[in-house]
Every structure is written in structure tokens, then in C-alpha cells.
DSSP file (Angstrom, degrees, kcal/mol; ACC not computed):
  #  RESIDUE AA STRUCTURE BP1 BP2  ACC     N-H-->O    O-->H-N    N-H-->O    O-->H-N    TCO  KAPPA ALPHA  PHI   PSI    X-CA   Y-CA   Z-CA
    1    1 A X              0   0    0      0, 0.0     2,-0.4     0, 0.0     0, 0.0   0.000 360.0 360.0 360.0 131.4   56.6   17.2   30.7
    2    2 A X    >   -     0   0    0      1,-0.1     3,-2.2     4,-0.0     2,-0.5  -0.987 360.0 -70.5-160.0-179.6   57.5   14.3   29.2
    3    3 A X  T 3> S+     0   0    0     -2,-0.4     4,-1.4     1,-0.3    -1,-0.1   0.035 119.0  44.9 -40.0 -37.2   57.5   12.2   26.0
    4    4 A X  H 3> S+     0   0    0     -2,-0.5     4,-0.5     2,-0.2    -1,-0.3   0.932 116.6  46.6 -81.6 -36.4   53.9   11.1   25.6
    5    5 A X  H X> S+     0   0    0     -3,-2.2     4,-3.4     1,-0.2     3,-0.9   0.919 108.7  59.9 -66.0 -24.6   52.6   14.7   26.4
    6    6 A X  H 3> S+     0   0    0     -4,-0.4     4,-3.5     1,-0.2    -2,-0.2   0.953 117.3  38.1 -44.6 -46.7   55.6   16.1   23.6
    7    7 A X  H 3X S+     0   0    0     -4,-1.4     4,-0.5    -3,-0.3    -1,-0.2   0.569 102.3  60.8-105.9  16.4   53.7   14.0   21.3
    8    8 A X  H <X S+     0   0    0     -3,-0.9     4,-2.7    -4,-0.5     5,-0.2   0.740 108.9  50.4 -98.9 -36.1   50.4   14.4   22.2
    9    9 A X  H  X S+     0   0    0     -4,-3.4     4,-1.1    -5,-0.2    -2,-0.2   0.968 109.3  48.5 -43.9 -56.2   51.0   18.1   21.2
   10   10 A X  H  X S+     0   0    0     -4,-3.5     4,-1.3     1,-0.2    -1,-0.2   0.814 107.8  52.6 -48.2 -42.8   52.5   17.6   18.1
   11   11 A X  H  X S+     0   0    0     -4,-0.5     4,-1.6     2,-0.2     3,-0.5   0.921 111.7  43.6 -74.1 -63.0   49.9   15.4   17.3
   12   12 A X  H  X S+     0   0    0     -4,-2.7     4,-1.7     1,-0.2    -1,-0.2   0.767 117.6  53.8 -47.2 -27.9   46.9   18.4   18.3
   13   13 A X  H  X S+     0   0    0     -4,-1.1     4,-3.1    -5,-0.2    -2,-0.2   0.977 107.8  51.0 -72.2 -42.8   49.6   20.9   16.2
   14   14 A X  H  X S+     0   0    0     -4,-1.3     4,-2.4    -3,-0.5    -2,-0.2   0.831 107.4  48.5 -49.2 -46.7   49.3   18.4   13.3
   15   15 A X  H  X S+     0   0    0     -4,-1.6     4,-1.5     2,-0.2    -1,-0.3   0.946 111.5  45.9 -74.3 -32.8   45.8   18.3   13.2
   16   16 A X  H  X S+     0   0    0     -4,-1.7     4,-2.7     2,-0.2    -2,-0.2   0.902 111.0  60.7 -58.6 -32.9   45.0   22.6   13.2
   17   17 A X  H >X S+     0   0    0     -4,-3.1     4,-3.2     1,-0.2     3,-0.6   0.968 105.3  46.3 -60.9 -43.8   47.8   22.5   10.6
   18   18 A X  H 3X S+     0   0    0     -4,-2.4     4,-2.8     1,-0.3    -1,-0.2   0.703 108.0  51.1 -29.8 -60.2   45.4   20.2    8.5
   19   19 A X  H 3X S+     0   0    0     -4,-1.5     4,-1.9     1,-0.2    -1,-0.3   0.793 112.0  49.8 -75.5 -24.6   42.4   22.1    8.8
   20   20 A X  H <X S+     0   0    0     -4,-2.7     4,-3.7    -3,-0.6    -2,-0.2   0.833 107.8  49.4 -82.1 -20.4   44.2   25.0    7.7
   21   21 A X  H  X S+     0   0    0     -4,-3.2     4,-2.3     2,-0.2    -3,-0.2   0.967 113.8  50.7 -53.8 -50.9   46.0   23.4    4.5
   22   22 A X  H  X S+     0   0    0     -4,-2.8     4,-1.7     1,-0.2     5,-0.4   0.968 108.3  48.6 -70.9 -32.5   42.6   22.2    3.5
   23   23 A X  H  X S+     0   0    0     -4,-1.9     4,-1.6    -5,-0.2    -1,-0.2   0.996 113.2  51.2 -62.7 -48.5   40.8   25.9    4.0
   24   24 A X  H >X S+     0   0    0     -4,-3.7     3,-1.0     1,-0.2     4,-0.7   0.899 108.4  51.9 -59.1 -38.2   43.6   27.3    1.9
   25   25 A X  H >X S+     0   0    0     -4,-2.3     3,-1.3     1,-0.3     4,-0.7   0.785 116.4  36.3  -4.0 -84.6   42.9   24.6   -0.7
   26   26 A X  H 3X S+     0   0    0     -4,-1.7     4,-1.1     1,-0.3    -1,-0.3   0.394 108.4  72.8 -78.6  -9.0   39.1   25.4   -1.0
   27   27 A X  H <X S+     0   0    0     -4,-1.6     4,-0.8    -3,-1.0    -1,-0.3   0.984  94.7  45.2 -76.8 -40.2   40.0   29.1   -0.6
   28   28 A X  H << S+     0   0    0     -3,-1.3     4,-0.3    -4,-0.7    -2,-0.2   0.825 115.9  49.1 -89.8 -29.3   41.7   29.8   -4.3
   29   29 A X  H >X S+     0   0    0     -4,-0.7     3,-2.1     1,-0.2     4,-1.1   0.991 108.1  55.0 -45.8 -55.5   38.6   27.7   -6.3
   30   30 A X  H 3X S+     0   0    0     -4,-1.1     4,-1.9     1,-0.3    -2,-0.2   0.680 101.9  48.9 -35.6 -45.1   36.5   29.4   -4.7
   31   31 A X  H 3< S+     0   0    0     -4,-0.8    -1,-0.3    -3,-0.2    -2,-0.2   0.425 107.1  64.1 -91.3   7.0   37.7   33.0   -5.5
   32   32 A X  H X4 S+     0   0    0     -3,-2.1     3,-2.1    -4,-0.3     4,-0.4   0.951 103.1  47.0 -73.1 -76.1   37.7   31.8   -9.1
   33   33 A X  H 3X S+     0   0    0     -4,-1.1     4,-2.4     1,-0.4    -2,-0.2   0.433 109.0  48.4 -44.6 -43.1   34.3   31.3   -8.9
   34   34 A X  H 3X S+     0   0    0     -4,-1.9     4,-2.0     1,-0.2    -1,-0.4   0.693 110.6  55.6 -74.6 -16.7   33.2   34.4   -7.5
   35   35 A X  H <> S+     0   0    0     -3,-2.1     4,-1.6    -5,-0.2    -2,-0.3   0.747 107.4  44.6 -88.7 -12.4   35.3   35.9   -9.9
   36   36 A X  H  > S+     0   0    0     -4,-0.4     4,-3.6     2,-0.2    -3,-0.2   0.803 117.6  53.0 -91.1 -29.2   33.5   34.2  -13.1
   37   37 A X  H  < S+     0   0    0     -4,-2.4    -2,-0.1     1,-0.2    -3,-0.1   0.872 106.9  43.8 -85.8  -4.6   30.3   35.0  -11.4
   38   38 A X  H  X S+     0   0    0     -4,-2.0     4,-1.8     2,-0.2     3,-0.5   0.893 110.3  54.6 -75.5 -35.8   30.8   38.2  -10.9
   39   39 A X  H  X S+     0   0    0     -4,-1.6     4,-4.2     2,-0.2     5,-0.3   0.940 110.6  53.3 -26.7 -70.5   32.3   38.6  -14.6
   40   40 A X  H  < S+     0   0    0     -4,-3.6    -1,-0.2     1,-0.2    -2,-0.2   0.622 109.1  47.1 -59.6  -2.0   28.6   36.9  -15.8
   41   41 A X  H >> S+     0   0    0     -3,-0.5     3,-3.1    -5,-0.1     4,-0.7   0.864 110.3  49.3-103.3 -48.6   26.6   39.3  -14.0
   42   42 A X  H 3X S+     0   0    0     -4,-1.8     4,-4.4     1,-0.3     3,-0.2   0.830 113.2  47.5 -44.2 -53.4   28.5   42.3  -15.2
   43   43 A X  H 3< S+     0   0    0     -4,-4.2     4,-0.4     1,-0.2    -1,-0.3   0.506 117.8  44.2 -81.8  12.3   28.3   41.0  -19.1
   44   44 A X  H <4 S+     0   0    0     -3,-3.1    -2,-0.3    -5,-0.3    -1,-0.2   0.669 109.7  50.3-123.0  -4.8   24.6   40.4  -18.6
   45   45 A X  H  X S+     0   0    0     -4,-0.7     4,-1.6    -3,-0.2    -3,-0.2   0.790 117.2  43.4 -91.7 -14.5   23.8   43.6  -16.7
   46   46 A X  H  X S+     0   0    0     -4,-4.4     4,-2.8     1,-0.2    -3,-0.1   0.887 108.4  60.7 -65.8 -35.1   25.9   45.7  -20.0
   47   47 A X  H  > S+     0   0    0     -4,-0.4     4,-1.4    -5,-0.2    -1,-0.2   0.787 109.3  42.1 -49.6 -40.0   23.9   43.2  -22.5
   48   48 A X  H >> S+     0   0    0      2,-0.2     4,-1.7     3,-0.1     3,-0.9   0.991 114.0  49.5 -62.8 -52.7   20.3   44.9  -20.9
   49   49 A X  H >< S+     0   0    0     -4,-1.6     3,-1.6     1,-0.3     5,-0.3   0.942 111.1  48.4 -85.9 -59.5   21.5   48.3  -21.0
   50   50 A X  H 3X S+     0   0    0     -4,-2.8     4,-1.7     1,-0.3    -1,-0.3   0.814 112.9  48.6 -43.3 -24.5   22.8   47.9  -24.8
   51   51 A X  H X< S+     0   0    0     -4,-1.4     3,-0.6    -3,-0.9    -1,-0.3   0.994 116.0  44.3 -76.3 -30.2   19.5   46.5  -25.8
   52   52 A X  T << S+     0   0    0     -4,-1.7    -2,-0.2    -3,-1.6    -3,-0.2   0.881 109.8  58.4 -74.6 -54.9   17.6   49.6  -23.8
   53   53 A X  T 34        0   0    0     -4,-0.3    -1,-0.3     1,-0.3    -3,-0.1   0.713 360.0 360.0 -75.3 -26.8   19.9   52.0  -25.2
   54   54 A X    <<        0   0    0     -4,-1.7    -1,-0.3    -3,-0.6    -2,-0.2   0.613 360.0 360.0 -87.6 360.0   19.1   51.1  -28.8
């Protein structure tokens, strides 16, 4: 093996690392989001039931 294929690996390692920084990025907004919408459905299906109960 020798130098250019050493850095033609590194270079293929470089790029997987890449795609996986950027998914964790996009991963922790994302679970904000599901978490605010899941919050807004919650306070809008207890807002029905208080008006039906009264």
C-alpha cells in the first residue's frame, strides 16, 4: 500500500465522518420539534375534553 492509497482512505473516512456530523446536527432540532408538536397536540386534545366536560 502506499502513500496515495493511505490518503485516498483518509480522504473516503473524511467524507462518512461528514455525513455523520451533519445527521447529528439536524438530529437534536428536529427532536425539539417533535417534541413542541407533540406538546400542541396534547394541550389541544385536553382543551376539547375540558370544553365537553362542562
Amino acid at each position: 500500500m502506499d502513500c496515495d492509497q493511505l490518503i485516498q482512505i483518509i480522504q473516503n473516512m473524511q467524507k462518512g465522518k461528514d455525513w455523520i456530523d451533519i445527521s447529528a446536527a439536524l438530529l437534536t432540532p428536529m427532536i425539539g420539534v417533535i417534541a413542541i408538536m407533540i406538546a400542541y397536540f396534547q394541550w389541544k386534545t385536553n382543551r376539547a375534553r375540558l370544553k365537553n366536560e362542562r
